[in-house]
C-alpha positions in Angstrom: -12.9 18.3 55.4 -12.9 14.6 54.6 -10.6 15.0 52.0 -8.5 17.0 53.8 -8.2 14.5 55.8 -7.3 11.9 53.9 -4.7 13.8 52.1 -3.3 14.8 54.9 -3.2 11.2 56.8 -1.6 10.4 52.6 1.1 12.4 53.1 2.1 11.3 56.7 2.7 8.1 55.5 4.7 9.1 52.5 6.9 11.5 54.8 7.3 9.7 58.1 10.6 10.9 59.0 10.4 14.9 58.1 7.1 15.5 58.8 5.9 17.9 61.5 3.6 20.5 62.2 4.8 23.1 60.0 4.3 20.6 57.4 0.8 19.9 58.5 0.0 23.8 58.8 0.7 24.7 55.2 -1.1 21.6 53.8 -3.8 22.4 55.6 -3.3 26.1 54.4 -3.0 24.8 50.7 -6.1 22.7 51.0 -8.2 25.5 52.5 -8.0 27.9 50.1 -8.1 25.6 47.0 -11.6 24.8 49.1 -12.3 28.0 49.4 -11.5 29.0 45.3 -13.9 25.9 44.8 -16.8 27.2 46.5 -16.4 30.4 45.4 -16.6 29.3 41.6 -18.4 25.9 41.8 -22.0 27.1 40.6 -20.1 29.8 37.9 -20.5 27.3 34.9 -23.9 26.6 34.9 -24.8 30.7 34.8 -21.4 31.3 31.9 -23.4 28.0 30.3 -26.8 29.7 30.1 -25.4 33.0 29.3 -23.1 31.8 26.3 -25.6 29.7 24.4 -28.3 32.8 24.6 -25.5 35.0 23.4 -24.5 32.6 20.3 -27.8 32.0 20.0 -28.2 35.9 19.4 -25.2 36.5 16.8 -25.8 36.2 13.3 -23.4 34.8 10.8 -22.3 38.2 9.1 -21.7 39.5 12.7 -19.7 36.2 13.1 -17.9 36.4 10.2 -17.1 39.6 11.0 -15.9 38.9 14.7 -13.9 35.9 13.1 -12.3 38.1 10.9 -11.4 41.0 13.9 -9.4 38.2 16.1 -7.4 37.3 13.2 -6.5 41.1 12.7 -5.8 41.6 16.3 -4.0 38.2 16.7 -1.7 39.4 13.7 -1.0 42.8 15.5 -0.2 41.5 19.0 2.0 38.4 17.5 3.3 39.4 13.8 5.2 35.9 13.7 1.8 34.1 14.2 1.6 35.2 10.8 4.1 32.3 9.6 1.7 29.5 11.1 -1.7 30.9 10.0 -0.6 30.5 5.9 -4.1 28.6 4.8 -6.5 29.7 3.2 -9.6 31.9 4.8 -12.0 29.5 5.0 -9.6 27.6 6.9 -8.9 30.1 8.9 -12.8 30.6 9.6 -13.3 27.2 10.2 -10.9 27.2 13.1 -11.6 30.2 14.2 -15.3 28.5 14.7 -14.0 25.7 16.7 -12.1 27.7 18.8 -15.6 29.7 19.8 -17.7 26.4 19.9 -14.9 25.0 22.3 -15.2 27.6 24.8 -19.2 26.1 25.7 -18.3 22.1 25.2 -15.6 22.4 27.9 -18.4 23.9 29.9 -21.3 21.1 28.5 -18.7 18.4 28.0 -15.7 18.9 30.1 -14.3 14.8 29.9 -14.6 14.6 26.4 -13.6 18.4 25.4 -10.7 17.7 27.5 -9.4 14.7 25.6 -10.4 16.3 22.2 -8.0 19.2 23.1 -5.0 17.0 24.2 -5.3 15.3 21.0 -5.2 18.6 19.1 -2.3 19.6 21.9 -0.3 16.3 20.3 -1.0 17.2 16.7 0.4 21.2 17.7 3.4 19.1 19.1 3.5 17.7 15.2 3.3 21.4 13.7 6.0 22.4 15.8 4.2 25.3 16.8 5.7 27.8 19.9 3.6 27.9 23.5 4.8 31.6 23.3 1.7 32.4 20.8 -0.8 30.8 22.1 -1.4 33.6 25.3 -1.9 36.7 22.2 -4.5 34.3 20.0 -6.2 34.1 23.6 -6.0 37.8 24.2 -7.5 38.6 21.1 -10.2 36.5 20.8 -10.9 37.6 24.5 -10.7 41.4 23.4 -13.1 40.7 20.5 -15.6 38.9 21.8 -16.0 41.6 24.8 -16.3 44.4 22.1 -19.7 41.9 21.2 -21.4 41.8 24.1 -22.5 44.1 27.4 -23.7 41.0 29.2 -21.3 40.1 31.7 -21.4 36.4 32.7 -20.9 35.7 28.9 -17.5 37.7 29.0 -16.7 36.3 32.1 -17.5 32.7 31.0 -15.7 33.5 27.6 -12.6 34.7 29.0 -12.6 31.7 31.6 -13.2 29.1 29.0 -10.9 30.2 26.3 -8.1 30.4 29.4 -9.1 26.7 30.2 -8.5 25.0 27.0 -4.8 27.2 26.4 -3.6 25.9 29.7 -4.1 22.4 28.4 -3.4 22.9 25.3 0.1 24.7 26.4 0.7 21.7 28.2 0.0 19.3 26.3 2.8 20.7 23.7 4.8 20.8 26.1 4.7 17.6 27.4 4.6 16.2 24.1 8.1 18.1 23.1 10.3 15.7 23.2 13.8 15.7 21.1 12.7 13.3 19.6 9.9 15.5 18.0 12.0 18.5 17.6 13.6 16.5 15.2 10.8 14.8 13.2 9.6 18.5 12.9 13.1 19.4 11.6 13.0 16.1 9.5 16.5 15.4 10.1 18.1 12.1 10.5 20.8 13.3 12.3 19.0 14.8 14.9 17.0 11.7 15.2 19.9 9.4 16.1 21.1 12.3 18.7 17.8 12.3 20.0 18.0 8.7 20.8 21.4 8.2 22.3 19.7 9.6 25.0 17.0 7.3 25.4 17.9 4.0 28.1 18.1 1.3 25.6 15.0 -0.2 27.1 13.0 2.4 26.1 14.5 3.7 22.7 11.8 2.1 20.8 8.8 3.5 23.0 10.8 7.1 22.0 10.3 6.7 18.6 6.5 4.6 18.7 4.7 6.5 21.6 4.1 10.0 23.2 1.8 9.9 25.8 -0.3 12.9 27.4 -3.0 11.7 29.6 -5.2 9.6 27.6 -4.0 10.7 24.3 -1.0 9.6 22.2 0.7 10.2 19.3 3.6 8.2 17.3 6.6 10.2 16.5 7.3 7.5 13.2 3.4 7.8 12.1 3.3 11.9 12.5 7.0 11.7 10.2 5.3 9.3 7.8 2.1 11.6 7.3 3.2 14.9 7.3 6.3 13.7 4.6 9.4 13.9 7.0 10.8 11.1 4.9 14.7 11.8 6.2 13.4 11.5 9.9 10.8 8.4 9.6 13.9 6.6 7.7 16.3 7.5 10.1 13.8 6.0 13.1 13.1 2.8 10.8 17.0 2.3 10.7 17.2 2.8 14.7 14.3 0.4 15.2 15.4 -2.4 12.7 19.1 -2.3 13.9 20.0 -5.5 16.2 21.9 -4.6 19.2 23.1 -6.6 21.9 25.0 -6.7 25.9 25.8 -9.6 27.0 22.6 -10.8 28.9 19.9 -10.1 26.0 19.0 -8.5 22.6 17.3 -5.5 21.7 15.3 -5.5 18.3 12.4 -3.1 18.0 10.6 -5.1 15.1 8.0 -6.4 17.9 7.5 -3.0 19.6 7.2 -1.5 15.3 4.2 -4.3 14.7 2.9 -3.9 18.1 2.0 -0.1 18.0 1.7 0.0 14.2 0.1 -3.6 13.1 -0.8 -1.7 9.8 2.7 0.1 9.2 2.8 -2.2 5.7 -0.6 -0.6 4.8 0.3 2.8 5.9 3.7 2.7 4.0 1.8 1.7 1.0 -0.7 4.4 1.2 1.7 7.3 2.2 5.5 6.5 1.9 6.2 3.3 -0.5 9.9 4.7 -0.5 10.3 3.5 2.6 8.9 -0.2 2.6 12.8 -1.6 1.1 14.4 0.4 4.3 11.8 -1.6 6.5 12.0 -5.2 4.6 15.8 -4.7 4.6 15.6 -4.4 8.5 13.8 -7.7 8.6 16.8 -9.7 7.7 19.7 -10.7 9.2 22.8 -12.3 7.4 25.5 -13.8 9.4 29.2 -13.1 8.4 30.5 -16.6 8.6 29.6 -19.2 5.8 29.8 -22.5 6.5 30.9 -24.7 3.1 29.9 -22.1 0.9 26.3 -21.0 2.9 25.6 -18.7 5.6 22.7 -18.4 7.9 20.1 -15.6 7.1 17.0 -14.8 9.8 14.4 -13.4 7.8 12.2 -11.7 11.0 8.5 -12.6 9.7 6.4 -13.4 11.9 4.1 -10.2 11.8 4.0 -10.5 8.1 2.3 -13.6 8.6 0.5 -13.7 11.7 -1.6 -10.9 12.9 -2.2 -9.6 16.5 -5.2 -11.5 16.6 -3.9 -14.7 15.7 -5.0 -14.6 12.1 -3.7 -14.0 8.9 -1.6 -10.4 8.5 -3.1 -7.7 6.6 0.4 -6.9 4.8 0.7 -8.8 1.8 -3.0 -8.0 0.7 -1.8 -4.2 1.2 1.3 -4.8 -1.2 -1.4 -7.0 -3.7 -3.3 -3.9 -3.7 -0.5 -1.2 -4.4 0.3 -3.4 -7.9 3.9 -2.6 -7.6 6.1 -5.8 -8.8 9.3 -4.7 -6.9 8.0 -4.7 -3.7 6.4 -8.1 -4.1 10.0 -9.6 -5.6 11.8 -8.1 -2.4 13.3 -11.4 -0.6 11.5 -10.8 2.7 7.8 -11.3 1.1 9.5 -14.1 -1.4 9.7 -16.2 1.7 6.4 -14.8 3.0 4.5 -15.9 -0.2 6.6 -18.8 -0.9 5.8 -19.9 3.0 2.0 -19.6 2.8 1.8 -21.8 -0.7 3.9 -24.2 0.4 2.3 -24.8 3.7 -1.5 -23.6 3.1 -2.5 -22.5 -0.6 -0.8 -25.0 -2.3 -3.3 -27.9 -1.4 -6.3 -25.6 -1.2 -5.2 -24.0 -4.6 -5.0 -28.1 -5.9 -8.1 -29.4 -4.4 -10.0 -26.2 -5.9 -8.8 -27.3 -9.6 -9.2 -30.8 -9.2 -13.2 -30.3 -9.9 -12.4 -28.3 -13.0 -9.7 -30.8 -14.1 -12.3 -33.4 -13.9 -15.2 -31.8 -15.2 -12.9 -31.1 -18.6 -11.7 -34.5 -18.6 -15.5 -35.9 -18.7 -16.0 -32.7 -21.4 -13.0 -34.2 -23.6 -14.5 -37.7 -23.4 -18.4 -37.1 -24.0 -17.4 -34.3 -26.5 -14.2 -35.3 -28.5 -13.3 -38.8 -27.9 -15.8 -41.1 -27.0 -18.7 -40.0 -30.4 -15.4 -41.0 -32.6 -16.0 -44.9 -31.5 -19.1 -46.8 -33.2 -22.0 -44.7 -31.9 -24.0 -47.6 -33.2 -23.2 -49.3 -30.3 -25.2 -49.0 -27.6 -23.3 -48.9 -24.6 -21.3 -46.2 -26.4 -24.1 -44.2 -26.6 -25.0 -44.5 -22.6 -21.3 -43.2 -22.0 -21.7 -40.2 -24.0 -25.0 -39.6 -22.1 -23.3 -39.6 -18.6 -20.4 -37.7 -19.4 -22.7 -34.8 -20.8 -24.7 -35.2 -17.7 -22.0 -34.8 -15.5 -21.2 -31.7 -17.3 -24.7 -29.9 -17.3 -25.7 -31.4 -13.7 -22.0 -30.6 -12.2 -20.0 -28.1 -13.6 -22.7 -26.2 -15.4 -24.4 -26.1 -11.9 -21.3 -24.9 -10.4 -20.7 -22.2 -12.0 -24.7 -20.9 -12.3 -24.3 -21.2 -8.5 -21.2 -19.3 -8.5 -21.8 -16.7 -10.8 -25.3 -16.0 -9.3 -23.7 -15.7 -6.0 -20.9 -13.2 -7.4 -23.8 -10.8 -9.1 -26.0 -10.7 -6.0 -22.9 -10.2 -3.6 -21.8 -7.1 -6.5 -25.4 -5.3 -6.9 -26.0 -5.7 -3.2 -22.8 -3.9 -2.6 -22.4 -1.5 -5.3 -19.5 -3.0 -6.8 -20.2 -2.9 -10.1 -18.7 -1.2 -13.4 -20.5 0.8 -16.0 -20.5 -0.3 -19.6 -22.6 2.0 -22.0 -24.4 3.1 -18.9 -25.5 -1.0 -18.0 -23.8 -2.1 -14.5 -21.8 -5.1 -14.8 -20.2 -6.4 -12.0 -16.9 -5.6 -11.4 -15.3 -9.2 -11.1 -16.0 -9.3 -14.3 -13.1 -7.3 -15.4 -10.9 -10.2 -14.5 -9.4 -12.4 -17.4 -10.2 -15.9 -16.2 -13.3 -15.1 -14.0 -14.6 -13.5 -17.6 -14.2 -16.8 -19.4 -15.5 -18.7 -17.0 -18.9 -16.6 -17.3 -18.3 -17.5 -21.0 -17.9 -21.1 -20.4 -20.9 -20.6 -18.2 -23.6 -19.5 -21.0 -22.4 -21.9 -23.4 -22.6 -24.8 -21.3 -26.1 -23.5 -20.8 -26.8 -23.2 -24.5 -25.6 -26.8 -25.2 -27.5 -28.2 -22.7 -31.0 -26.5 -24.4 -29.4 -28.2 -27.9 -28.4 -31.1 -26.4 -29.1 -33.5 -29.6 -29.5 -36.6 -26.9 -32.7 -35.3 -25.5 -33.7 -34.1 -29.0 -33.6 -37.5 -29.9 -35.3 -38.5 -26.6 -38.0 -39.7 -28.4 -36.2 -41.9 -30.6 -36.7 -45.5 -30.8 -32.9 -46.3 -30.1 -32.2 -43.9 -27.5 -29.4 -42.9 -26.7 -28.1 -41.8 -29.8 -25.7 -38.7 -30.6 -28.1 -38.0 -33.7 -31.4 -38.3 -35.1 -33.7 -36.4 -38.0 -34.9 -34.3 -35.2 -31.9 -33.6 -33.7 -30.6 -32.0 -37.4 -31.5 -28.4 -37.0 -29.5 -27.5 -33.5 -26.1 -30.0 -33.9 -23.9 -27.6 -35.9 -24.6 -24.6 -33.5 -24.3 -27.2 -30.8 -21.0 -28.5 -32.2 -19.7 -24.9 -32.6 -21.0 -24.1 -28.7 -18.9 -27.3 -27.7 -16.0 -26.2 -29.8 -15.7 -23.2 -27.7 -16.3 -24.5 -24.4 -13.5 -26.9 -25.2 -10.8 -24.0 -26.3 -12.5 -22.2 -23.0 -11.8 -25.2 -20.4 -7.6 -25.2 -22.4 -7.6 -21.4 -21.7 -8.5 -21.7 -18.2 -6.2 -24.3 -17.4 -3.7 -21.4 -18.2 -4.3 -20.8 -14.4 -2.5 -23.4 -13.5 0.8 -22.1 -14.5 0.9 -20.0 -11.1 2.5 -23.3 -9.8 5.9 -22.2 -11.1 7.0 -18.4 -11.4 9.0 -18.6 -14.1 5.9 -20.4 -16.1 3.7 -17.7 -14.7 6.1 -15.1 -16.0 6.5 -16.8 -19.3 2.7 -16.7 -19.9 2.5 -13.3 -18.7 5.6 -12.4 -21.1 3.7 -13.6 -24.0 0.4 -12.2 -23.0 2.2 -8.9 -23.5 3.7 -9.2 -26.6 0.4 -10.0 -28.0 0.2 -6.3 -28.8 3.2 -6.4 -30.8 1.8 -9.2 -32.5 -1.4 -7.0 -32.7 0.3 -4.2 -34.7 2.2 -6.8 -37.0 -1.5 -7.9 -38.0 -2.6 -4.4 -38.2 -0.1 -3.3 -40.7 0.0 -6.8 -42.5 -3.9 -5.8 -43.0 -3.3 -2.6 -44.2 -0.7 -3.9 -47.0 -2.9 -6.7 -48.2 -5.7 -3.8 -48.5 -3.3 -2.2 -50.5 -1.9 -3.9 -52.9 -4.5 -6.2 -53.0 -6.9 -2.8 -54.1 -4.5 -1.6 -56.5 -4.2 -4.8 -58.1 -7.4 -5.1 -59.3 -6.9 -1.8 -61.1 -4.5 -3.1 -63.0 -4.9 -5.1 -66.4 -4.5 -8.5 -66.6 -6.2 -12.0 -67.4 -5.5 -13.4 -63.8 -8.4 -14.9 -61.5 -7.0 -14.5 -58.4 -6.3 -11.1 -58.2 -9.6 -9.3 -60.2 -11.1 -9.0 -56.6 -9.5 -7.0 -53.3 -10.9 -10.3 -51.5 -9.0 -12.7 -53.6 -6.3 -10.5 -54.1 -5.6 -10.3 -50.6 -6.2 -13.6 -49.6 -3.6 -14.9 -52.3 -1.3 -12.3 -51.3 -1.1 -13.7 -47.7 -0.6 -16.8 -48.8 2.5 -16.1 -50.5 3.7 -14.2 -47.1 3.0 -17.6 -45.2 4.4 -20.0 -47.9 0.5 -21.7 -48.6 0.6 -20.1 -52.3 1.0 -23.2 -54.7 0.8 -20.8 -58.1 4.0 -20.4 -60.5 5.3 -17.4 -60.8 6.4 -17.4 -64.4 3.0 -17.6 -65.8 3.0 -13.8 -64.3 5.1 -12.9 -67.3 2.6 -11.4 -69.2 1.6 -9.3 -66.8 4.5 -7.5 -65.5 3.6 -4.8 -63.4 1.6 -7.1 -61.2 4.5 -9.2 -60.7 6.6 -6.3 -60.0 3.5 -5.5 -57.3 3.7 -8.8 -55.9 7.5 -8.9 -55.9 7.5 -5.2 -54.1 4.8 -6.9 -51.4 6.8 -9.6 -50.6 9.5 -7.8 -50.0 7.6 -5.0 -47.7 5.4 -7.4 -45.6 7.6 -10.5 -46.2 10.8 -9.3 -45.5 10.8 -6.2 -43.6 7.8 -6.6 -41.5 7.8 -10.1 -40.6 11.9 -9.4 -39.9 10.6 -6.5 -37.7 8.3 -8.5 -35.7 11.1 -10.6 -34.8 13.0 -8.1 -33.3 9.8 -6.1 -31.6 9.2 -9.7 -30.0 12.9 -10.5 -29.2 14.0 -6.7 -27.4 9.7 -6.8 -26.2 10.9 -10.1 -24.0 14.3 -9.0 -22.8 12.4 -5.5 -21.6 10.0 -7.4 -20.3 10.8 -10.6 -18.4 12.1 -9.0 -15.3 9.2 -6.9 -14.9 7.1 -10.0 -15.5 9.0 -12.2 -12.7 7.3 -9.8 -10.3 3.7 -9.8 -12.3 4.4 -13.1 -11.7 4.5 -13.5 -8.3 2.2 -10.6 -7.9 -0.1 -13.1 -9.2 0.6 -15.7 -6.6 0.1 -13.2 -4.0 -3.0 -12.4 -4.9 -4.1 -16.1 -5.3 -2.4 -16.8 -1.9 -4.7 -13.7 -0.4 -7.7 -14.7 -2.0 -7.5 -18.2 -0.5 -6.3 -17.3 2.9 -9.3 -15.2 3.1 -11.6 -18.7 3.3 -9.0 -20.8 5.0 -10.3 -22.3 8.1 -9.2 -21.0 11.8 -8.0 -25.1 12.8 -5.7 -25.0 9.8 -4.4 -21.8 10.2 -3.5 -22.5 13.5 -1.6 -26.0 12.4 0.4 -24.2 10.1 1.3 -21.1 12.7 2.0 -24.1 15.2 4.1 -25.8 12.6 6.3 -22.5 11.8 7.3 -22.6 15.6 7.6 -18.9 15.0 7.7 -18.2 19.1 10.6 -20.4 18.9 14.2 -18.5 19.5 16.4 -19.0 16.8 20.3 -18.7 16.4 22.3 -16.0 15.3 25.5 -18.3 14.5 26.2 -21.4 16.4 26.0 -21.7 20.1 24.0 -18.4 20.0 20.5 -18.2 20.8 18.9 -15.1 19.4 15.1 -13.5 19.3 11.7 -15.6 18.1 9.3 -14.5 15.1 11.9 -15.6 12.6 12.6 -18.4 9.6 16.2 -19.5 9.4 17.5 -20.2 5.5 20.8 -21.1 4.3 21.9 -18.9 1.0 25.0 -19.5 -1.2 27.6 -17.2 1.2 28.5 -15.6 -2.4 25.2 -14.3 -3.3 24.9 -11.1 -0.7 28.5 -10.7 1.0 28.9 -9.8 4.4 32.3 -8.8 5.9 30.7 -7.0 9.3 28.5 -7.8 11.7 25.1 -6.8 11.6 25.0 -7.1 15.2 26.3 -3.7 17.2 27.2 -5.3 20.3 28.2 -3.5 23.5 30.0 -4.9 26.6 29.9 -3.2 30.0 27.2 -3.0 32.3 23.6 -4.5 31.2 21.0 -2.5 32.4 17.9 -1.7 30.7 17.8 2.1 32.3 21.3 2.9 30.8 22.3 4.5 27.1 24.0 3.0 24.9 27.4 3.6 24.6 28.3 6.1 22.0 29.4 4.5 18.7 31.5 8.2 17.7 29.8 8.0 14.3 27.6 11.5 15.4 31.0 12.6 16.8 32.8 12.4 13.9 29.6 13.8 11.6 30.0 16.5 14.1 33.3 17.6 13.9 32.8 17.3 9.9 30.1 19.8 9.9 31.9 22.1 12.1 34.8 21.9 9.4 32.7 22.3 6.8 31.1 25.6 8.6 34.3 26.8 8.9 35.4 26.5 5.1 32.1 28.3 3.8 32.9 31.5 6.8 36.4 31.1 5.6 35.4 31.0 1.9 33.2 33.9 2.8 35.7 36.0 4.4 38.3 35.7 1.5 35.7 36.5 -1.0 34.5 40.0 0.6 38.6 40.7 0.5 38.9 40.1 -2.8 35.9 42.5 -3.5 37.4 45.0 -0.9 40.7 44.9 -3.0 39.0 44.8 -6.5 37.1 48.0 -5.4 40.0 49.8 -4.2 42.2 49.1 -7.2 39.7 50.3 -8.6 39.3 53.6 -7.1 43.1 54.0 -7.4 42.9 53.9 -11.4 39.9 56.3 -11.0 40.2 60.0 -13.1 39.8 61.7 -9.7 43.1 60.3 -8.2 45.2 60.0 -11.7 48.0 62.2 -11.6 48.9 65.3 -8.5 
C-alpha cells in the first residue's frame, strides 16, 4: 500500500494536466494485482529451491547424460533449423546443456549475479547472430524432458519457471542488443557498416560502433568483429572512427572515444588482427593539402600511444616490441612515437646508464694495456696500476655480481628460466649482450683471484706488476684480461642504437656472418681435401707430407701469406697441378662467391634490418621507461603540451593529443582534403548528411544484379533453343 502510494502520488506529478480518476482507477487496478501475483508466488522459490537441489542431488550422471542427450533430440525435432547453430562437437553440446540445467537453481540461489551472467551471454548471442524465434522450442524441450524425470511436482514447477526466467532475459537482451550496427558485424560487411552508421547522430556514431549497453552489461561491436574474425566489418568501423569530420562550430574525431573504451586496442590488434594495425596508424595522421615552400603540415594524433589513461606510460609500443614484426615498428606514426621518447626521456637515461661502463673500460684500458708499458720500475707507476685494477674489481666487478645475482634470484623465483641439457638457466640469458656481460662478469672474477699485485703483496717493493711468486698465474691472468678487454669493445657495440642506420648496419653484418660461416665451412672442407690427398702423393716437399701442414700452407696461398716459389714444384708435378686446381676452386670461385652472397645478402637485407633496427630502440626505450621516475615522466608529458589544440592549416584551430611536423610536400602527395566537412545545421543529435558514395555503390550493385538475372535468362534460351534444334534433327521427326 505504501508503494502504491508513492507511485501513484509519482505519476500525478508527471501527468498534471490529463490526469483523472479513471487514470487513478486502473493504476491502482495495475498495482493490485501485480500485489496480488506477488503474494501469491513470493514464498514459491524457497520450496522450487529445496525441491531442485534434492532432485539433482538424486540424478546420476548416466541418467544425466542421457536427459542431456533427449533435449537435444527433441530440441532438433521441434526447431530443425536450430540444427544450423548447434554444429560443435558433443561434448560441447553437453557442457551447455549442463549450464543451462545448473542455471535454472542459481537464478533461484543467486538471482543478482545469475541475472548479469545471463545478459552477458544475451550480448555474446547478439555476437552469434542467433534468432529469438528458437529460443521458446530449446525451452520447451528441456521443459518436456526434465518432467518425463521426475513425479515430484515443485521440482517441475520450479524447472519450468526457472528455465522461463532466464529465456525472457535472455530474449531480451538480444534484442536489445540488435542493433544495425551488429546485424552487420555478424554479416561482416563493410558496406552495411557505413549504412548502419549514417543513421547514427554524429554525436553518437562513435558510441555505435564502441558500446552496446543492456543493463549492467556491454559489449563492443569493434572488439566482438575483431575476435570472432569479421575483418571487412572491424576495418570498415576503424575507417569510420579515424575519419576527421567537421560543421562549422566543432570536430568530430573518434580516436579519443577508440582509446577510451579500448586503452589496449594496440595489444589486442597484435594478438588477434595485426592486418589491421596500418588501417588504425594510417587514421592517426593527418596531412594537410597545402605546402608551404615545399612542406606541409602533418598532425600525427599520439597522444594515447604515449600516455596512458592513468597518466603513465602507454602499453602500445611494448605490445608491438613483443609481436617482433619490423614493419609495424617502421610505420611513421610509432617513428615519431619512438623517436619522441629517446629524444625527450631515454636518450639521457640510456647515456648516464653507459657512462659507468664507459668509465670502468677506460680505467680497464689504462691499468691493463697502457699504463704496465711505462717503466714499471718506477714506483708511482706501479701505485697507478694498483688503483685502476681496484677500481675495476671494487666497481664494475661489484656491479655486475650485484646485478647478475639480482637477475638469477628475480628468474628462479619466478620461473623464468630456460632449460639446457635439463639444467635451468635463466632466461635473460638468451640475450646477446646481457650474455657477455655474464662473461665479462666471471672473468673479472677470475683476474681478480690471479691478480699478480697481491701475489706479490709480500714483496719487498710493493706494488709491482710482477714478482717470482706471481710467475705461475700471469699468463692465464694475461689471457683472462685479454678477453675481458675484446668483451668491454664488444659491448660497446650497444652503443650504436644511437643512430638507426649504425644499428642497422651492425645488425646487417651480424647476419651475414652466416654467409661468412659457410665460406669457412667449405674453405675447411677443401683444405681437408687436398691438403689429405697431398700427402698421398710422392714428393720430397716438407710442407705438404702432413694433412696439418698441408693445409695450413694451403691457406696461406689462398690469403697471399705463402712466401714459397713455385718453380721449385717442378719436380713434382702433380702436386703443383693440385695446388694450381685449389687455388683456383677456393681462391677463385669461392672467395668470388662470397662476394656476391655478401653483396645480394646486404641488398636483401638492409631494409629488413632498418626495422630490426629500430625494433631495437623500441625495446631499449621500453625497457628504460619501465624504471623512469613518475616526476620526469610528468615533465616530459607537460612539455609535449599534448592537451594543447593544434592547427589544421593556418587560422584553424583543430583537436588536442597531437604533434605537429613539417614534411617535404613531395614526399606523400595530397590533392584532397582529409577533412569531410559539412555545412548546414550543427547539432550533435542530427546525421550526417549523405556523402552519395552508398548511393552510388547501390545503384552499382543493383546493375550488376541485373546483368547476372539477365546473363541468366539468355543462357537458359540458349539451352532451350540448343535442345529444340536438337529434337528437330532427331530420327523420330526426320522425314513425313
Amino acid at each position: 500500500s505504501e508503494f502504491n502510494s508513492c507511485l501513484l502520488a509519482a505519476l500525478r506529478s508527471m501527468l498534471p494536466k490529463v490526469w483523472d480518476s479513471n487514470y487513478e482507477v486502473a493504476w491502482s487496478w495495475v498495482w493490485e494485482n501485480v500485489s496480488h501475483l506477488l503474494e501469491k508466488n513470493l514464498s514459491s522459490p524457497r520450496r522450487w529451491q529445496r525441491a531442485i537441489e534434492g532432485t539433482y542431488a538424486s540424478i546420476d550422471e548416466v541418467t544425466m547424460y542421457s536427459m542431456r542427450m533427449q533435449i537435444y533430440d527433441r530440441f532438433f525435432e521441434l526447431c530443425p533449423a536450430g540444427q544450423d547453430y548447434f554444429k560443435q562437437s558433443n561434448t560441447r553440446l553437453h557442457y551447455i546443456a549442463t549450464k543451462v540445467i545448473e542455471m535454472t537453481l542459481e537464478i533461484i540461489q543467486d538471482p543478482w549475479g545469475t541475472v548479469e551472467e545471463i545478459s552477458a551471454l544475451g550480448l555474446r548471442h547478439v555476437g552469434y547472430g542467433v534468432p529469438t524465434e528458437h529460443i521458446p522450442h530449446f525451452v520447451t524441450a528441456a521443459v518436456e524432458i526434465f518432467r518425463q524425470s521426475t513425479d515430484d511436482k515443485d521440482t517441475k514447477e520450479g524447472f519450468r519457471w526457472a528455465l522461463g526466467l532466464i529465456s525472457k532475459i535472455l530474449v531480451r537482451t538480444i534484442l536489445e542488443g540488435s542493433t544495425i550496427v551488429m546485424k552487420a558485424v555478424n554479416a561482416n560487411s563493410g558496406r552495411l557498416i557505413m549504412k548502419a552508421l549514417s543513421c547514427a547522430p554524429r554525436a553518437k556514431r562513435a558510441e555505435w560502433v564502441l558500446n552496446i549497453q543492456v543493463g549492467t552489461q556491454q559489449i563492443s561491436p569493434l572488439y566482438w568483429s575483431i575476435s570472432v574474425g569479421n575483418l571487412d566489418a572491424a576495418q570498415a568501423i576503424f575507417t569510420d572512427l579515424l575519419t576527421l569530420r567537421a560543421d562549422r562550430e566543432r570536430y568530430y574525431y573518434g580516436v579519443d572515444a577508440l582509446f577510451h573504451r579500448h586503452e589496449d586496442i594496440v595489444r589486442i590488434l597484435v594478438d588477434e588482427a595485426k592486418s589491421l594495425l596500418p588501417v588504425l596508424f594510417d587514421g592517426l595522421i593527418w596531412r594537410s593539402r597545402h605546402s608551404v615552400e615545399g612542406f606541409r603540415r602533418v598532425n600525427y594524433y599520439i597522444k594515447h600511444l604515449i600516455v596512458g589513461s592513468d597518466g603513465g606510460f602507454a602499453d602500445g609500443l611494448k605490445s608491438l616490441t613483443g609481436s617482433g614484426d619490423q614493419t609495424l615498428v617502421s610505420h611513421p606514426v610509432i617513428c615519431l612515437v619512438s623517436d619522441t621518447l629517446w629524444s625527450g626521456v631515454v636518450k639521457r637515461s640510456f647515456i648516464l646508464a653507459k657512462a659507468g661502463f664507459l668509465f670502468s673500460l677506460f680505467v680497464f684500458m689504462l691499468s691493463q694495456s697502457i699504463l704496465p708499458k711505462f717503466d714499471t720500475t718506477d714506483r708511482s707507476v706501479n701505485i697507478a696500476i694498483l688503483a685502476g685494477r681496484f677500481v675495476n674489481y671494487g666497481f664494475s666487478m661489484t656491479r655486475m655480481v650485484v646485478s647478475h645475482a639480482r637477475r638469477f634470484s628475480k628468474a628462479y623465483r619466478t620461473g623464468d628460466v630456460v632449460y639446457l641439457h635439463r639444467i635451468p638457466i635463466p632466461r635473460y640469458l638468451k640475450g646477446f649482450y646481457l650474455a657477455l656481460g655474464f662473461a665479462l662478469m666471471w672473468l673479472l672474477i677470475t683476474m681478480a683471484a690471479l691478480e699478480p699485485m697481491l701475489w706479490c703483496v709480500t714483496s719487498p717493493d710493493w706494488p709491482t706488476v710482477s714478482c717470482e711468486v706471481s710467475q705461475p698465474v700471469e699468463t692465464p691472468y694475461k689471457l683472462c684480461s685479454m678477453g675481458a678487454m675484446l668483451i668491454h669493445w664488444l659491448l660497446l657495440i650497444d652503443m650504436a642504437v644511437f643512430s638507426n642506420k649504425l644499428s642497422a648496419f651492425v645488425l646487417v653484418v651480424r647476419y651475414v656472418l652466416s654467409e661468412v660461416g659457410r665460406f669457412a665451412f667449405a674453405m675447411g672442407f677443401l683444405l681437408i681435401t687436398f691438403g689429405s690427398g697431398m700427402t698421398v702423393l710422392r714428393h720430397e716437399k716438407r710442407e705438404f707430407q702432413t694433412v696439418p701442414t698441408a693445409a695450413s700452407c694451403l691457406l696461406s696461398i689462398t690469403v697471399g701469406l705463402y712466401e714459397g716459389d713455385f718453380r721449385e714444384y717442378f719436380d713434382a708435378p702433380w702436386l703443383l697441378l693440385s695446388i694450381f686446381l685449389f687455388t683456383t676452386t677456393a681462391g677463385i670461385l669461392l672467395i668470388n662467391l662470397l662476394i656476391a652472397q655478401l653483396n645480394c645478402s646486404y641488398d636483401f637485407v638492409y631494409a629488413d634490418m632498418v626495422g630490426f633496427a629500430r625494433m631495437t630502440r623500441c625495446r631499449l626505450i621500453v625497457e628504460t621507461l619501465s624504471s623512469c621516475t613518475q616526476l620526469r615522466w610528468s615533465r616530459f608529458t607537460t612539455g609535449l603540451k599534448l592537451d594543447q589544440r593544434v592547427e589544421f592549416d593556418e587560422g584553424d584551430i583543430g583537436l588536442p593529443g597531437a604533434i605537429q611536423v613539417k614534411e617535404p610536400a613531395s614526399l606523400n602527395p595530397v590533392t584532397t582534403d582529409q577533412i569531410i566537412r559539412f555545412g548546414g545545421a550543427c547539432a550533435g543529435d542530427m546525421q550526417w548528411p549523405s556523402d552519395g558514395i552508398l548511393e552510388d555503390e547501390d545503384r552499382f550493385e543493383k546493375i550488376e544484379r541485373l546483368m547476372v538475372s539477365t546473363f541468366a535468362k539468355l543462357t537458359k534460351l540458349d539451352k532451350k533453343a540448343a535442345g529444340s534444334d536438337k529434337d528437330a534433327h532427331s530420327p523420330n521427326h526426320s522425314g513425313d
